[in-house]
N, C-alpha and C positions, 0 to 999 in steps of 0.2 A: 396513511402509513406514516408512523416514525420513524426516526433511525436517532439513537444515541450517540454521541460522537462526544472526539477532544478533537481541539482544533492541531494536533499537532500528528495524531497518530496516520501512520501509512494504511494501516487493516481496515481503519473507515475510510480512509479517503478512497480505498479499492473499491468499497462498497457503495457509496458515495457516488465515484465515477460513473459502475457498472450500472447502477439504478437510473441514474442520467439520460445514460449512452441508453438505455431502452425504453427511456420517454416517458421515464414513472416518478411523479410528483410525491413529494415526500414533507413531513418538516423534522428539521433537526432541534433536537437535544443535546448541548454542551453537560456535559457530566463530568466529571474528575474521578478516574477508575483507580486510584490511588487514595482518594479521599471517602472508601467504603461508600459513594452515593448509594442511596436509597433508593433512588428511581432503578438505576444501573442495578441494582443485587436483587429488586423485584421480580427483572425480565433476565439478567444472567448471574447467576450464584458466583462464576468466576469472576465476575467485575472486570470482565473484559470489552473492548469496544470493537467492533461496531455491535451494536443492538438494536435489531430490527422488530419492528412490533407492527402488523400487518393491519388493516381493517377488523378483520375480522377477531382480532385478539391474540392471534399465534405470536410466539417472540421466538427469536432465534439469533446467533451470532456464528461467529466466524466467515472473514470475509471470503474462503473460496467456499464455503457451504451458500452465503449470500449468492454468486454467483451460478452454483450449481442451481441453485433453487429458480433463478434466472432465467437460465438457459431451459428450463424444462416447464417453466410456466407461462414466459414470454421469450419465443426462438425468437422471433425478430425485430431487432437487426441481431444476428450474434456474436456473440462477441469470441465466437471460437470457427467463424468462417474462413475456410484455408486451410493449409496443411496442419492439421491436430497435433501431428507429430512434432513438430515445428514449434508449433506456438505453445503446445503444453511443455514441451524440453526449455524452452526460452524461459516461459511463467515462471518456470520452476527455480533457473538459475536467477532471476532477479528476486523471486520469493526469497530465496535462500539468501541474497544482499540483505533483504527489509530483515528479516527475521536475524544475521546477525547484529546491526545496525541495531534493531528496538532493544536486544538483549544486551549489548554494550550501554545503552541507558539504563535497563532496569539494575544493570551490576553499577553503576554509576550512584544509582537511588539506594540501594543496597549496601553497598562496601562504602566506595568514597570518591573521588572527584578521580582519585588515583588505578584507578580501574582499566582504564585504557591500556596502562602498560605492566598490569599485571599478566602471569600467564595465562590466563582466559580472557582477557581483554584482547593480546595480541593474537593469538585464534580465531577470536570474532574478526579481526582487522585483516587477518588473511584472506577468513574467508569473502567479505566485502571487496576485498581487491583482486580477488582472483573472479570471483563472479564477475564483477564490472571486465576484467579481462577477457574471459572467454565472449561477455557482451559484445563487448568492443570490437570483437576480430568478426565478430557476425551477428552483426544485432536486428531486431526486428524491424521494417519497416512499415511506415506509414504512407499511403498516396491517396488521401481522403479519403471520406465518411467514418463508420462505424470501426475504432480503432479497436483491435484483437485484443484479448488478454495479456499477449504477449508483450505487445506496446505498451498498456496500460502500467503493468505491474515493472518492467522497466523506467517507466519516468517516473514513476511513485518510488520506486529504490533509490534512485537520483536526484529527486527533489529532496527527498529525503534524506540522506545522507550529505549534500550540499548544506541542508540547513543544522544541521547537527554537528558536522564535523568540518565542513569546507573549510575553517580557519585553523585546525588542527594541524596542516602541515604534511601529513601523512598520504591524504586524496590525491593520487595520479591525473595526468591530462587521462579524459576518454571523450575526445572530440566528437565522434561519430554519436557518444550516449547522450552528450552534452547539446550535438543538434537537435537530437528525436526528442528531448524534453524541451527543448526551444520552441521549436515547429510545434506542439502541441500546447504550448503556454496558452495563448489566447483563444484555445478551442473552451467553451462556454463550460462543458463538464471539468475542464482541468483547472479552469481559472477560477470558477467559483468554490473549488475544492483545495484550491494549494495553501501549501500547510505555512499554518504561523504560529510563532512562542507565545 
């Protein structure tokens, strides 16, 4: 199996994680999804990453489709053991950090440096702060092994938004999110996946 990746983006490194966490050897491909790669536009026309390309030849992307595809090829360990409700409500609200967060960059790539504090910039910034908010007042917990979607896609919002905007000025204390990406730093899937420029 392959998977395509950039070393910076959060939607691999979800995918990335999840493949890990279920014990599936992989090699990665560094692609640049902004630099029209060719490898990347063979197996996804949208030049998006993660891009998984299986033994068998199948390629597919998007990292909760990665994950779907997961959970129903290889259940264990799963990564959605526990309350569903719970952890897919959680996923959701840290999905929705990552996803303004990566969009505050691609308007960045897009418009200009000055983006941030346009009106769509400061939108994305809300909704990052309110997300890590509602996180913060009840965030998903870890007491070892196989960490839930929920945690994962949590410290992936957080690492990621730390490295992107932590000097920006704007990032709140969120002590509590701030542990749960701590306490999972040196677990083998999160360290070999944390993200760099």
């Amino acid at each position: 199996m392959k998977v395509l990746i950039n070393t910076t983006s959060p939607f691999a490194r979800l995918a990335r994680i999840a493949l890990l966490e279920k014990g599936l050897g992989f090699d990665e491909q560094v692609v640049n999804p902004w630099g029209d790669d060719a490898d990347l536009l063979a197996v996804n026309p949208a030049a998006r990453v993660p891009a998984v390309i299986t033994d068998a030849g199948t390629s597919f992307s998007e990292s909760l489709l990665v994950v779907l595809w997961l959970e129903a090829t290889r259940p264990a360990p799963s990564l959605l053991d526990g309350d569903k409700d719970q952890i897919i409500a959680k996923s959701g609200l840290a999905y929705g950090v990552i996803e303004a967060a990566v969009h505050t960059m691609v308007g960045r790539v897009i418009t200009d440096a000055g983006f941030d504090a346009a009106p769509v910039g400061l939108r994305r910034r809300r909704s990052i702060l309110n997300g890590f908010a509602r996180l913060e007042a009840d965030p998903p917990a870890w007491h070892g092994g196989t960490p839930d979607l929920a945690v994962i896609a949590t410290v992936i919002a957080w690492d990621y938004v730390a490295l992107r905007f932590g000097a920006a000025g704007w990032l709140t204390d969120f002590p509590r999110i701030a542990a749960l990406s701590a306490q999972l730093a040196d677990r083998p899937s999160f360290a070999q996946t944390a993200p760099f420029v």
